[in-house]
N, C-alpha and C positions, 0 to 999 in steps of 0.2 A: 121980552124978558128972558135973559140965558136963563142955564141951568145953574150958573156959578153963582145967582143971586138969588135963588129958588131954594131952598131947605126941601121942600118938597116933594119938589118933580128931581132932587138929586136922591132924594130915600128911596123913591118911583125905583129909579133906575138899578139901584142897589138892590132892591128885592128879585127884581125881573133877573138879573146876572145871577141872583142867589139861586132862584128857580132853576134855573139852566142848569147849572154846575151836579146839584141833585138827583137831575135830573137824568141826568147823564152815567152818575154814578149807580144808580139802582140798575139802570140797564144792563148796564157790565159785570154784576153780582149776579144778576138773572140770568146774562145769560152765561155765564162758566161759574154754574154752582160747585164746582172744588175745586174752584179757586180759594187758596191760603188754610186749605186740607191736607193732609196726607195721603193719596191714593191706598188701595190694598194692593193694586199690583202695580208694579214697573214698567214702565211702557219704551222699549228701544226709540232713540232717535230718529233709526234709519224707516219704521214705522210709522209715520209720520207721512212719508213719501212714498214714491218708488223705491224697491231694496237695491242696494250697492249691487258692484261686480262682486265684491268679497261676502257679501254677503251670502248672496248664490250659490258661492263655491262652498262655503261654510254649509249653508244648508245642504246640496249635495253629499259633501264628505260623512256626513253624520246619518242618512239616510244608508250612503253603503256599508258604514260598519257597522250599523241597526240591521241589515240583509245580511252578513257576512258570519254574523255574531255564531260561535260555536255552539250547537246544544245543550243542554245540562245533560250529566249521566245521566241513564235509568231514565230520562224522561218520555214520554209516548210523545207521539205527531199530532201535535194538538189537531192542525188543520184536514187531518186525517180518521181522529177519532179515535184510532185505534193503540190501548196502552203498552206501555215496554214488558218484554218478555220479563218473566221474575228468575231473579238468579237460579242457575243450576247448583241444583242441594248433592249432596254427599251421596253417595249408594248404600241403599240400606245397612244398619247395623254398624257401618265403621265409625258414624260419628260418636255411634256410641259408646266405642271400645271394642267393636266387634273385630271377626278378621276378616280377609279378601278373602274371595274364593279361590283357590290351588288352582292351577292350569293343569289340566286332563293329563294323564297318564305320567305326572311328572309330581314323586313322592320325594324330591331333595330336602323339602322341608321337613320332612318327619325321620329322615335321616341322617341330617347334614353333620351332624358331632359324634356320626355312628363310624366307629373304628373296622376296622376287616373282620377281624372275629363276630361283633355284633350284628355285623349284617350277615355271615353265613350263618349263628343262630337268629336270626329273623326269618332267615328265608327257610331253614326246617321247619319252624312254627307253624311259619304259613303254609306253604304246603302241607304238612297234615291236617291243619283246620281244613283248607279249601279241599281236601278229597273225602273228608270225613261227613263236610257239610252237602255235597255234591253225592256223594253213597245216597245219605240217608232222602233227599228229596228224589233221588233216581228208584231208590225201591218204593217208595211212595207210590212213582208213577209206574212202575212195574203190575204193585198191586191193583191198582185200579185202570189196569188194561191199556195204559200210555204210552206206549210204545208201537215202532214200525220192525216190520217184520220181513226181512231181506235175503235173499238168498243169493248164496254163496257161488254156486253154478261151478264152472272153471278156477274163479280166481282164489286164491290163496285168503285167509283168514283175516291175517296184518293187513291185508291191500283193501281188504273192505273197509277194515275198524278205520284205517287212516282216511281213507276217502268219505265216510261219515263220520268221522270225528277227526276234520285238522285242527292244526294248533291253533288256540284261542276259540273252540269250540266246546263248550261244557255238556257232558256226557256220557256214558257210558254203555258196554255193549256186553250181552250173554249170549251164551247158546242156545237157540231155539231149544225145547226138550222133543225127545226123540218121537215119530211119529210109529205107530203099533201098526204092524203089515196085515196079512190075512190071517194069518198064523197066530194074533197077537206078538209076536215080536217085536220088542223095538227096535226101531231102525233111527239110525242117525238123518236126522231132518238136515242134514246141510243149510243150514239157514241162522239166522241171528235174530234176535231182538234188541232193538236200538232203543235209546232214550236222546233224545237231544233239547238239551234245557237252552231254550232264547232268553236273551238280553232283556226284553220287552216284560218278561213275567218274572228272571231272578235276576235285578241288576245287582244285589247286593254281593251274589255271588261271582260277576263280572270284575266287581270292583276289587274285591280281593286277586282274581286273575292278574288282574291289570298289577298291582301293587307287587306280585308274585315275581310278573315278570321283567319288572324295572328291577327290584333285587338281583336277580339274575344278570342282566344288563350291566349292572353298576360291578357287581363280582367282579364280572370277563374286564370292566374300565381298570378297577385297580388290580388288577393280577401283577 
């Protein structure tokens, strides 16, 4: 009996083909389950395989200007640890409105709009201040026994005072008082009592020196 005469054994066959076909299809869902999904991420073609020649290069080139990359400012060495120095700040007082300090023995700032006349009465001033102020700590140390006491010998008077007191030396010198012989007589002691004031104990009075003698400097300039 064929199958063309068979209603039967032709439904047979039709179900068995149906089976198959289903059968086939579930496999293929199972096994590429995002199939007819959207992936989350993108996947390169050349991924898939071995990478191109161009790709290679690509990835190279992008590796050396990731290595090459300039630093940010101000940034520390990460791989090192250690952070960036912090800016250099201002020197005390100027950010605040203050002034610079003057450069040593140079007063142009305190007299720069000072005319000729003004600066020879400055420079009287000051020297009387500075001998007046210079007296009074000298007898100070008169009274309280501060002084060296020198003798004259041979040389001349002038020759001593200038040799303990040159210029830019603050101090002053007397005449020892006379010493009484056997007789009680006085007798002239040849000899001196010195005072000599250092820098280290009156700078205040240095400094006026100093201001004195740039006056004087500046005179002799514009003469």
């Amino acid at each position: 009996m064929s199958a063309a005469r068979n209603p039967v054994l032709w439904l047979g066959v039709v179900l068995v083909l149906g089976g198959i076909v289903a059968t086939a299809a579930a496999y293929v869902l199972l096994a590429d389950p995002y199939r007819g999904s959207t992936p989350e991420f993108a996947v390169p073609a050349a991924a898939t395989g071995a990478p191109t020649a161009e790709a290679q290069r690509d990835f190279r080139s992008e590796v050396i200007r990731a290595d090459t990359r300039e630093p940010a400012a101000n940034a520390g060495d990460a791989r090192e640890g250690v952070p960036a120095p912090p800016p250099a700040r201002e020197p005390d007082g100027i950010e605040d409105g203050g002034v610079a300090p003057q450069p040593a023995l140079d007063f142009r700032w305190k007299y720069a709009a000072s005319t000729f006349e003004e600066l020879v009465r400055a420079r009287g001033e000051l020297e009387a201040a500075l001998e007046q102020q210079v007296e009074s700590v000298c007898s100070e140390c008169f009274t309280r026994g501060e002084f060296e006491k020198v003798s004259l010998g041979s040389r001349g008077r002038e020759a001593v005072v200038r040799e303990l007191l040159p210029r830019g030396q603050l101090g002053t010198a007397r005449d020892a008082p006379p010493i009484p012989d056997a007789n009680g007589k006085p007798v002239p002691s040849n000899a001196l009592e010195v005072v000599r004031l250092s820098k280290a104990n009156h700078p205040e009075l240095y400094e006026l020196s100093d201001e004195l003698h740039w006056l004087e400097q500046e005179l002799e300039r514009r003469r």
